[in-house]
TORLO-32057 format. One record per residue (C-alpha): z, x, y; residue in three letters; residue number from 0. Coordinates in nm, 3 decimals. Layout:
BEGIN
+---------+---------+---------+-----+-----+
|       w |       u |       v | res |   n |
+---------+---------+---------+-----+-----+
|       Z |       X |       Y | ALA | NUM |
...
+---------+---------+---------+-----+-----+
This chain:
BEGIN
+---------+---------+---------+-----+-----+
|       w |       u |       v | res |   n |
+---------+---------+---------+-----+-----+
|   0.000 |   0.000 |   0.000 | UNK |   0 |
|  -0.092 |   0.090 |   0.317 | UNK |   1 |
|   0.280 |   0.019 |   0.401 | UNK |   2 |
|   0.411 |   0.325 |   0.169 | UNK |   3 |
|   0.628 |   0.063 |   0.005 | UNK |   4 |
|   0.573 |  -0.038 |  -0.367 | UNK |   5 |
|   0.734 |  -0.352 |  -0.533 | UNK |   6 |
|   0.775 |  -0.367 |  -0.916 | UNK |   7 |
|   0.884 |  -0.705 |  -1.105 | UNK |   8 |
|   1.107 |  -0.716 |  -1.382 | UNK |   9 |
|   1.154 |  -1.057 |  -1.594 | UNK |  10 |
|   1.400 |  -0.865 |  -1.787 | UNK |  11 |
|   1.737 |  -0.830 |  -1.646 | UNK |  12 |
|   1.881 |  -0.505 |  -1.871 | UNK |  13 |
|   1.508 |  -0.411 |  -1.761 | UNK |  14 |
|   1.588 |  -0.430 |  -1.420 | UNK |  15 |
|   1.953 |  -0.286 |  -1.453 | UNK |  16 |
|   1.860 |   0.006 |  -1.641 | UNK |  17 |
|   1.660 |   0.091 |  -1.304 | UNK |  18 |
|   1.850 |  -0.067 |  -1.028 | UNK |  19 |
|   2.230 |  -0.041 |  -1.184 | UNK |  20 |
|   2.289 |   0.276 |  -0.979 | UNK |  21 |
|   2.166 |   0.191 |  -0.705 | UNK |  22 |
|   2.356 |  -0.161 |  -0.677 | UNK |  23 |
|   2.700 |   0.047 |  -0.763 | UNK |  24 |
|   2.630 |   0.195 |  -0.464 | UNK |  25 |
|   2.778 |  -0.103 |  -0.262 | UNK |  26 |
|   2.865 |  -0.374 |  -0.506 | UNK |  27 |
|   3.039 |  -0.570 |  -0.247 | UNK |  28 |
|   2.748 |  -0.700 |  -0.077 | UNK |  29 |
|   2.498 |  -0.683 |  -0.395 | UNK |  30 |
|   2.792 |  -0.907 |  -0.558 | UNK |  31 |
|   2.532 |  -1.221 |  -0.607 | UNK |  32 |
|   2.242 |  -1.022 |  -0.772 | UNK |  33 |
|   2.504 |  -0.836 |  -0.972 | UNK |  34 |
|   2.697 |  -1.104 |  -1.139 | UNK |  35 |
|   2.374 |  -1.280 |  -1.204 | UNK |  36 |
|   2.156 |  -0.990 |  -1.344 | UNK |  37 |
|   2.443 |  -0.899 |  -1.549 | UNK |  38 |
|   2.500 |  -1.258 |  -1.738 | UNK |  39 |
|   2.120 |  -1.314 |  -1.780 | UNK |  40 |
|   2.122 |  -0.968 |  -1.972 | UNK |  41 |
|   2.431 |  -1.102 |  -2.162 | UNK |  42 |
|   2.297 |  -1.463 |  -2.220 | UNK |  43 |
|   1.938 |  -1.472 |  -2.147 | UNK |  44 |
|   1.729 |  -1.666 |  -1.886 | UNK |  45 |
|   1.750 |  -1.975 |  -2.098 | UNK |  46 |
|   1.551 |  -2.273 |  -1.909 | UNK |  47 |
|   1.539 |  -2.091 |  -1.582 | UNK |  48 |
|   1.176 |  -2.227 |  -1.403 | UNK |  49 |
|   1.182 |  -1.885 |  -1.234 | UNK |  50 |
|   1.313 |  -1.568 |  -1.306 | UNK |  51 |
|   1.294 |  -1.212 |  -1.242 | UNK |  52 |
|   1.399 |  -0.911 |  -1.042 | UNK |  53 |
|   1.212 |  -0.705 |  -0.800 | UNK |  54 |
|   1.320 |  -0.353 |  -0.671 | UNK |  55 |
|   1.119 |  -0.262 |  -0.339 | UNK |  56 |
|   1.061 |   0.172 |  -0.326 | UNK |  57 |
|   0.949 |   0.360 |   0.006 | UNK |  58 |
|   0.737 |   0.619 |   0.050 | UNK |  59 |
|   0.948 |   0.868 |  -0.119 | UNK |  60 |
|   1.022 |   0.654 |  -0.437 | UNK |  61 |
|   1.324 |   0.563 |  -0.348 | UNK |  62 |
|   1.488 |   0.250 |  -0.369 | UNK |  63 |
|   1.465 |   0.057 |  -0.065 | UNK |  64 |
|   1.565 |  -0.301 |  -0.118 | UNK |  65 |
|   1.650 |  -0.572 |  -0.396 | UNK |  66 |
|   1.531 |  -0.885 |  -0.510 | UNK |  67 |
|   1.546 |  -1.132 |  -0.698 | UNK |  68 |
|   1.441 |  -1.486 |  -0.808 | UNK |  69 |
|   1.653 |  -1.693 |  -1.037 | UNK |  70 |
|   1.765 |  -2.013 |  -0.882 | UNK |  71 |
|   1.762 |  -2.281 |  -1.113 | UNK |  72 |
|   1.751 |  -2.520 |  -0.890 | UNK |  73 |
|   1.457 |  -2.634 |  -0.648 | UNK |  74 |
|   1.323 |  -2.514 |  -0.447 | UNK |  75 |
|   1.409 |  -2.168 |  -0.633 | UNK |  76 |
|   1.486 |  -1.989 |  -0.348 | UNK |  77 |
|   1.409 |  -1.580 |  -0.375 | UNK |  78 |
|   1.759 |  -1.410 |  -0.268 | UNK |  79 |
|   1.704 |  -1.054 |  -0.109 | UNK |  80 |
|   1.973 |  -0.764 |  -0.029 | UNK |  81 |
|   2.008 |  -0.587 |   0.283 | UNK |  82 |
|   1.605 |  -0.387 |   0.334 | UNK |  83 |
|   1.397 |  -0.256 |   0.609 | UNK |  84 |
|   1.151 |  -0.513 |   0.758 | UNK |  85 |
|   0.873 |  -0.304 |   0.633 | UNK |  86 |
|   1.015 |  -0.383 |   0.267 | UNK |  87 |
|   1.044 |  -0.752 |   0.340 | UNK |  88 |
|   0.713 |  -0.720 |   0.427 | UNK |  89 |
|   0.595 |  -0.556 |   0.149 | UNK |  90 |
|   0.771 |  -0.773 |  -0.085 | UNK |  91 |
|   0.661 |  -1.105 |   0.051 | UNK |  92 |
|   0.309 |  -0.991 |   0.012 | UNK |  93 |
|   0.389 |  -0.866 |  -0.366 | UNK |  94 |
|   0.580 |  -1.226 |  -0.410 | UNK |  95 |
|   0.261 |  -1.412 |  -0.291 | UNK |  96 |
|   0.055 |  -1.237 |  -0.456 | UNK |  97 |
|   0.144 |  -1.301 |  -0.779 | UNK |  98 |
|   0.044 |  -1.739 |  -0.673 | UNK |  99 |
|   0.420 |  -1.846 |  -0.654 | UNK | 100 |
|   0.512 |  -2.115 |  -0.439 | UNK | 101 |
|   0.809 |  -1.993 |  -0.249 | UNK | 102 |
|   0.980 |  -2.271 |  -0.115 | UNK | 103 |
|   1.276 |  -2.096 |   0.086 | UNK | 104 |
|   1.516 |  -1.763 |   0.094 | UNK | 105 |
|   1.858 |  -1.696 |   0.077 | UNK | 106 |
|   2.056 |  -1.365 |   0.040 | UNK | 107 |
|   2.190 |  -1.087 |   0.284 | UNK | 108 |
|   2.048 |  -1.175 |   0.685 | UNK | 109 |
|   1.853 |  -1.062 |   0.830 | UNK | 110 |
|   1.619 |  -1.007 |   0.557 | UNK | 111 |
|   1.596 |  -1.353 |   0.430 | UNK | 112 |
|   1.518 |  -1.436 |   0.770 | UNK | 113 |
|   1.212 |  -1.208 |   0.796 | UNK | 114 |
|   1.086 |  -1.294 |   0.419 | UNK | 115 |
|   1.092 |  -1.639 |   0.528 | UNK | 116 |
|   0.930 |  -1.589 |   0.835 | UNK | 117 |
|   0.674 |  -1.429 |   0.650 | UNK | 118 |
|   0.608 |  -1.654 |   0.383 | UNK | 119 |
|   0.625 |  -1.973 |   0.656 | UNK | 120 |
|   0.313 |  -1.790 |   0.861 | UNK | 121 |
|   0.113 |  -1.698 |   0.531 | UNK | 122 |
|   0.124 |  -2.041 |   0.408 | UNK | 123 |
|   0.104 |  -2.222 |   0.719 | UNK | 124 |
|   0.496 |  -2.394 |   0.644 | UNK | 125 |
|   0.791 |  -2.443 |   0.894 | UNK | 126 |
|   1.127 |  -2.318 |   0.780 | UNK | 127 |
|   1.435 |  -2.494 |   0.813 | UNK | 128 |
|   1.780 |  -2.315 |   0.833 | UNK | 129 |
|   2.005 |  -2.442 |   0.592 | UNK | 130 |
|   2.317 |  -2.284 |   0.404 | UNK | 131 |
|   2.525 |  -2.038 |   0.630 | UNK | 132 |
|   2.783 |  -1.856 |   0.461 | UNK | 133 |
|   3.004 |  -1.508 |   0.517 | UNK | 134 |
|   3.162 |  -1.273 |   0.236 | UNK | 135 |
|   3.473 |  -1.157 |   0.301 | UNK | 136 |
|   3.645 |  -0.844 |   0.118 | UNK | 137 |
|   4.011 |  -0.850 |   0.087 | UNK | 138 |
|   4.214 |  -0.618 |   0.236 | UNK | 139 |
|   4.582 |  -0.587 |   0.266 | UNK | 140 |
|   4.697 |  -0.941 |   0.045 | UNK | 141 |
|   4.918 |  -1.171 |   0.269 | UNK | 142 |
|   5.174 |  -1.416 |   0.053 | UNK | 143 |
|   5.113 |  -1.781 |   0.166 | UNK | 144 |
|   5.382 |  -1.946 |   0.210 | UNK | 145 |
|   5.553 |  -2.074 |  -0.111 | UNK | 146 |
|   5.482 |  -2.405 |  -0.308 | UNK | 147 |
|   5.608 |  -2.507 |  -0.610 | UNK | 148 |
|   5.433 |  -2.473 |  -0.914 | UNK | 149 |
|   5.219 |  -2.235 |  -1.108 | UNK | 150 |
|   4.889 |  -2.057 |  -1.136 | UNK | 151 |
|   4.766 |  -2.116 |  -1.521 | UNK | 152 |
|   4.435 |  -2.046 |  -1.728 | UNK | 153 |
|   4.192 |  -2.404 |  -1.759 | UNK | 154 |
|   4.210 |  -2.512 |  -2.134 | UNK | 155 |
|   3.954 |  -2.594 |  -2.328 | UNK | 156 |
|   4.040 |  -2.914 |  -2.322 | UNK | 157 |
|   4.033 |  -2.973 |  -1.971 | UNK | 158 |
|   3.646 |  -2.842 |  -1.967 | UNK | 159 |
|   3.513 |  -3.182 |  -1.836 | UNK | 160 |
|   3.796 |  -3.238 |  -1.601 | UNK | 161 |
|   3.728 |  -2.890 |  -1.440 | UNK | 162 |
|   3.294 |  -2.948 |  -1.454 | UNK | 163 |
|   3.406 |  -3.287 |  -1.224 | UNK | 164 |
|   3.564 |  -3.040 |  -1.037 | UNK | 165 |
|   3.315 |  -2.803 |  -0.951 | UNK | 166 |
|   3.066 |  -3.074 |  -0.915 | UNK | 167 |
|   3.287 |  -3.221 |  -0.647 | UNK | 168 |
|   3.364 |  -2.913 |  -0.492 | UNK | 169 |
|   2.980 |  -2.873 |  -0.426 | UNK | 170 |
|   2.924 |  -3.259 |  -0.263 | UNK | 171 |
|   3.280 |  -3.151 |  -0.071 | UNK | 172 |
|   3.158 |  -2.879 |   0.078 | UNK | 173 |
|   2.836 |  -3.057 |   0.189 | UNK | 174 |
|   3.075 |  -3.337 |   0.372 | UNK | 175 |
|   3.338 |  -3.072 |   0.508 | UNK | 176 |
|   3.058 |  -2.916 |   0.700 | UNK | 177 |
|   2.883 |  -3.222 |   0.841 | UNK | 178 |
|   2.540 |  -3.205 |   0.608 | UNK | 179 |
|   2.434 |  -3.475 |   0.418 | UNK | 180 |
|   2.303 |  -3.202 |   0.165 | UNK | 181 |
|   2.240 |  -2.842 |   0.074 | UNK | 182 |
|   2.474 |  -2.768 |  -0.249 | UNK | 183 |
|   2.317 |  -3.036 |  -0.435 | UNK | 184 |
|   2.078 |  -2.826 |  -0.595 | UNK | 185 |
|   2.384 |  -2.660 |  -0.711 | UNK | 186 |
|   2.585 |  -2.911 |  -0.835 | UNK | 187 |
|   2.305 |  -3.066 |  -1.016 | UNK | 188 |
|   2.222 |  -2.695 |  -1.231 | UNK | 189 |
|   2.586 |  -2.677 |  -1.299 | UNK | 190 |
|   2.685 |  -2.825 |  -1.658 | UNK | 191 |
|   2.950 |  -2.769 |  -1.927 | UNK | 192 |
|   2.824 |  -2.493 |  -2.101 | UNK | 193 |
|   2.848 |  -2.345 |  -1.769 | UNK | 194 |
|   3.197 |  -2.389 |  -1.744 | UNK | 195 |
|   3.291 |  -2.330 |  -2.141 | UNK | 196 |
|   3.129 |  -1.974 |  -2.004 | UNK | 197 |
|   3.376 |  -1.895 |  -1.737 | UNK | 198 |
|   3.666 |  -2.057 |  -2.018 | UNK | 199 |
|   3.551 |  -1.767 |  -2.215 | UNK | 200 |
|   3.513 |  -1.501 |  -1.982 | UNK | 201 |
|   3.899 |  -1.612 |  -1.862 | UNK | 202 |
|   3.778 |  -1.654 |  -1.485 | UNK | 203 |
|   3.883 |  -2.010 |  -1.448 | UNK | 204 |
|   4.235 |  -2.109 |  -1.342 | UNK | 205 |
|   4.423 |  -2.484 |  -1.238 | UNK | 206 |
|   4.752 |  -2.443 |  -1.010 | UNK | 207 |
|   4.990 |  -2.746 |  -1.146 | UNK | 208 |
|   5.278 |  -2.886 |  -0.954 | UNK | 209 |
|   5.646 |  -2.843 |  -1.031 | UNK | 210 |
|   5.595 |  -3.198 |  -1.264 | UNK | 211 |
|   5.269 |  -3.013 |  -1.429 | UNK | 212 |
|   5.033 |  -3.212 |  -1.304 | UNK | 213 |
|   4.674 |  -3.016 |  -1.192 | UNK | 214 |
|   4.636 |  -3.027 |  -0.821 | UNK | 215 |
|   4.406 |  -2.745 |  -0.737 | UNK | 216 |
|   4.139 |  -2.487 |  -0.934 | UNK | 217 |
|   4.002 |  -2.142 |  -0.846 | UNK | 218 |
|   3.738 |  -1.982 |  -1.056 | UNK | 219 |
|   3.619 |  -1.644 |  -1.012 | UNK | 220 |
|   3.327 |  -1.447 |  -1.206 | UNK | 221 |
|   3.378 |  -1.129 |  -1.434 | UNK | 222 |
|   3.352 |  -0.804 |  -1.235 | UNK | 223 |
|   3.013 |  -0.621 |  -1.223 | UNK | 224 |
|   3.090 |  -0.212 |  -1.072 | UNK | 225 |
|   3.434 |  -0.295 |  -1.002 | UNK | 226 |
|   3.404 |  -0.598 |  -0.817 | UNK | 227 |
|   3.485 |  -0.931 |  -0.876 | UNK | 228 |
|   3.393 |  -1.279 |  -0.666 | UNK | 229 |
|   3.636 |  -1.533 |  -0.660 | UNK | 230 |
|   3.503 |  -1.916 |  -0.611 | UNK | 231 |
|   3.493 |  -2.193 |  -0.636 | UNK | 232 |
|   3.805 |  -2.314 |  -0.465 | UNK | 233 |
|   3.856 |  -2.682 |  -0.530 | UNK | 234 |
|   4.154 |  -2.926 |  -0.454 | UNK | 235 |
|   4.148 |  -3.313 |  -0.481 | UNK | 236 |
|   4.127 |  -3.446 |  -0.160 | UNK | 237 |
|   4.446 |  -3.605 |  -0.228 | UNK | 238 |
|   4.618 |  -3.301 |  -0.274 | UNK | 239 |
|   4.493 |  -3.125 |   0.046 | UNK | 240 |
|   4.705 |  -3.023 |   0.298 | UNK | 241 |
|   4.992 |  -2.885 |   0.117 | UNK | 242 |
|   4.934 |  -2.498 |   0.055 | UNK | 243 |
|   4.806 |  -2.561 |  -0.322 | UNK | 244 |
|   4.449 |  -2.378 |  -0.234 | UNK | 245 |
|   4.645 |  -2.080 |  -0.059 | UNK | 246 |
|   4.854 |  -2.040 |  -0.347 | UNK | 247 |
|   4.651 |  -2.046 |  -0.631 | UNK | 248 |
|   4.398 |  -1.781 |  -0.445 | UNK | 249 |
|   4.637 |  -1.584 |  -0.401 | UNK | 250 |
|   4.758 |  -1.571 |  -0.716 | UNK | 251 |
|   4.456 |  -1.521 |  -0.835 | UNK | 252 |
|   4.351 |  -1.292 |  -0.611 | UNK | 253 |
|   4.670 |  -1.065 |  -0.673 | UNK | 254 |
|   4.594 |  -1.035 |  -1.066 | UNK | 255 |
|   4.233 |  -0.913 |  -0.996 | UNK | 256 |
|   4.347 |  -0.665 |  -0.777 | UNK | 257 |
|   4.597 |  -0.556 |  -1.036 | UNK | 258 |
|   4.338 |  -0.481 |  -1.303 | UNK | 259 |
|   4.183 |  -0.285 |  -1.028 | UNK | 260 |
|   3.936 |  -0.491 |  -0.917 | UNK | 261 |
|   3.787 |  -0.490 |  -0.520 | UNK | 262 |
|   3.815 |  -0.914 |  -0.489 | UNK | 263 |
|   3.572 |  -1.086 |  -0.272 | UNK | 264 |
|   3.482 |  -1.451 |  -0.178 | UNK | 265 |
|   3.176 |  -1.634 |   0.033 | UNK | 266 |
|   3.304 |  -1.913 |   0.246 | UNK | 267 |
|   3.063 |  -2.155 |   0.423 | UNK | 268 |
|   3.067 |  -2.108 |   0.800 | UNK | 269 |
|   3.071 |  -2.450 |   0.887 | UNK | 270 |
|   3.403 |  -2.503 |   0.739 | UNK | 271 |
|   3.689 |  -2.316 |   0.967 | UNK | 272 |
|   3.908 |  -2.445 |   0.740 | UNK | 273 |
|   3.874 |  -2.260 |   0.451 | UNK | 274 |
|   3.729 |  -1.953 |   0.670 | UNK | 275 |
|   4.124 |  -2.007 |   0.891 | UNK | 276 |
|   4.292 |  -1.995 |   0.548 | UNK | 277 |
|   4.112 |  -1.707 |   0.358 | UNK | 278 |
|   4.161 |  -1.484 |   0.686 | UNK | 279 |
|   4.502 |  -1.557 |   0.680 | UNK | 280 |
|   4.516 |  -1.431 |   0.292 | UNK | 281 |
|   4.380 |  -1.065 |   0.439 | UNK | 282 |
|   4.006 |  -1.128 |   0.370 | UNK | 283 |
|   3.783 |  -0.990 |   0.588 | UNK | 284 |
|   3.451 |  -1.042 |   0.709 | UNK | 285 |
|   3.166 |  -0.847 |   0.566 | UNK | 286 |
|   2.804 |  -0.971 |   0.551 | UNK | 287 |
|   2.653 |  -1.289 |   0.687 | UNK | 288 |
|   2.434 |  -1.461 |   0.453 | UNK | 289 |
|   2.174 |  -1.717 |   0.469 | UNK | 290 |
|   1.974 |  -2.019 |   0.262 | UNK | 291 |
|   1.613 |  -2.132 |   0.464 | UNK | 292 |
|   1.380 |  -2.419 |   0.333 | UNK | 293 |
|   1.019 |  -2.369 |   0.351 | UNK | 294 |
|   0.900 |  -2.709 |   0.454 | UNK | 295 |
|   0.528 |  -2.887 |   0.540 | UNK | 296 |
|   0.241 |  -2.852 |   0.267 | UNK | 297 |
|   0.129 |  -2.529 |   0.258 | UNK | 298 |
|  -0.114 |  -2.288 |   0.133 | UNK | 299 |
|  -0.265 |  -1.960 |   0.099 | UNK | 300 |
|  -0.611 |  -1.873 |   0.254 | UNK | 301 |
|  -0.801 |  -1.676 |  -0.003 | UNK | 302 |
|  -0.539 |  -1.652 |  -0.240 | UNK | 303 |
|  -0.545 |  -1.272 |  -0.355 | UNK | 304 |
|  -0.516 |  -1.180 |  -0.701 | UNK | 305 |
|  -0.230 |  -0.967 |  -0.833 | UNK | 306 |
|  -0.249 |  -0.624 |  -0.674 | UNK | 307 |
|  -0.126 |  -0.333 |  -0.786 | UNK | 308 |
|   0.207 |  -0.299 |  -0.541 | UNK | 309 |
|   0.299 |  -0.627 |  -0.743 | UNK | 310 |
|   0.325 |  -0.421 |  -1.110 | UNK | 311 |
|   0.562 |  -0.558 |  -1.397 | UNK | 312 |
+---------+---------+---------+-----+-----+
């Protein structure tokens, strides 16, 4: 490419670890999402993904400039990029187009998904729409909430469908707590029970129950991947709200990752100060912004090209 950047594809994630696992170690904090995912679909496979694969963006000297991926498995399959240089975003929206994929919105690390969007919006003639808005915080110095009765405890397996309403709530919550009459649907659709029997086995999924036992909050978290581990989601009945249970249990939660050495980190949606106020107050701190943008209107390509060979599997 006339750019001096090259973009390969991978479908396979140990593929795609085996030559982007170093340079993700580098700063697991913020490559946290492509991480977590790239390491489970090695574990488990893509299964009934629509899309999926991994793209690692070089420069001019072969090395590794920026990371991709695309394996949303919910419309409209957003592709999720890492921090890169603008020439990179270039070069990969070109390599992503080329290929024929309809890209139907970004999300990942700003403000590359912003550019890629951009991109992709004046190559096939779309609008884009700015959706999602989220920050990743990294905790710091733990502060104790103050104290509630009760205890942090590991979901049973017979509580699996009690904790998938949950999560499915916590998703349509979110959506009303910010003021949007969508944009984790997507997500709560994709998420089943096999999804949380997963997290039951991996141990990453935790209820806080009251002084008479009864389950008034849940905090899941996902296994670490270089050291790191992601904590989320944070759910409490709406009920319940109001009386420290939330606090509690992610702190709890958050203290026995750090003790198994773990660097614990957690997105929160920017639309709800809320949950940003209380996290803060925990000793998170603010990282990375991050961003999800809908491609929206018809669209297409003029003269769509052919594969070329900066778009190589």
């Amino acid at each position: 490419m006339s750019s001096g950047y090259d973009v390969w594809f991978a479908d396979d994630a140990g593929e795609f670890l085996a030559r982007a696992g170093a340079h993700l170690a580098q700063d697991p904090v913020t490559g946290t999402v492509v991480t977590t995912i790239a390491h489970r679909l090695r574990a488990t496979g893509r299964g009934g993904l629509a899309h999926c694969w991994f793209a690692v963006v070089t420069g001019p000297e072969g090395a590794i400039a920026g990371i991709a991926m695309r394996t949303a498995p919910f419309a409209p399959y957003p592709v999720y990029l890492l921090s890169m240089p603008d020439g990179a975003v270039d070069a990969l929206a070109a390599a992503v187009l080329a290929r024929g994929e309809d890209v139907g919105g970004a999300t990942g690390l700003r403000p590359a998904a912003d550019r890629f969007a951009a991109v992709v919006a004046t190559a096939t003639g779309r609008g884009v729409v700015n959706g999602l808005h989220h920050r990743l915080f990294e905790l710091g110095t733990l502060v104790a909430p103050r104290p509630v009765p009760g205890r942090l405890r590991p979901v049973r397996a017979d509580e699996a469908e009690l904790a998938l309403a949950w999560v499915k709530q916590f998703f349509l919550d979110a959506d009303e707590q910010a003021g949007r009459a969508a944009g984790h649907d997507g997500e709560a659709a994709a998420f089943g029970i096999d999804d949380v029997r997963r997290k039951l086995a991996e141990e990453v999924l935790w209820f806080w129950e009251d002084a008479e036992g009864r389950v008034v909050s849940m905090v899941g978290a996902n296994p670490p991947a270089y050291g790191v581990s992601r904590v989320g989601p944070v759910f409490t009945p709406k009920e319940e709200r109001g009386r420290g249970w939330a606090g509690a249990a992610v702190a709890e939660v958050s203290r026995l990752l750090r003790a198994r050495g773990d660097r614990v980190i957690l997105f929160t949606d920017q639309a709800n100060p809320t949950s940003n106020a209380l996290y803060q107050a925990l000793g998170y701190r603010p990282v990375v912004d991050t961003v999800r943008i809908d491609l929206v209107g018809q669209g297409h390509l003029e003269g769509q090209p052919g594969p070329s060979s900066h778009a190589r599997r």
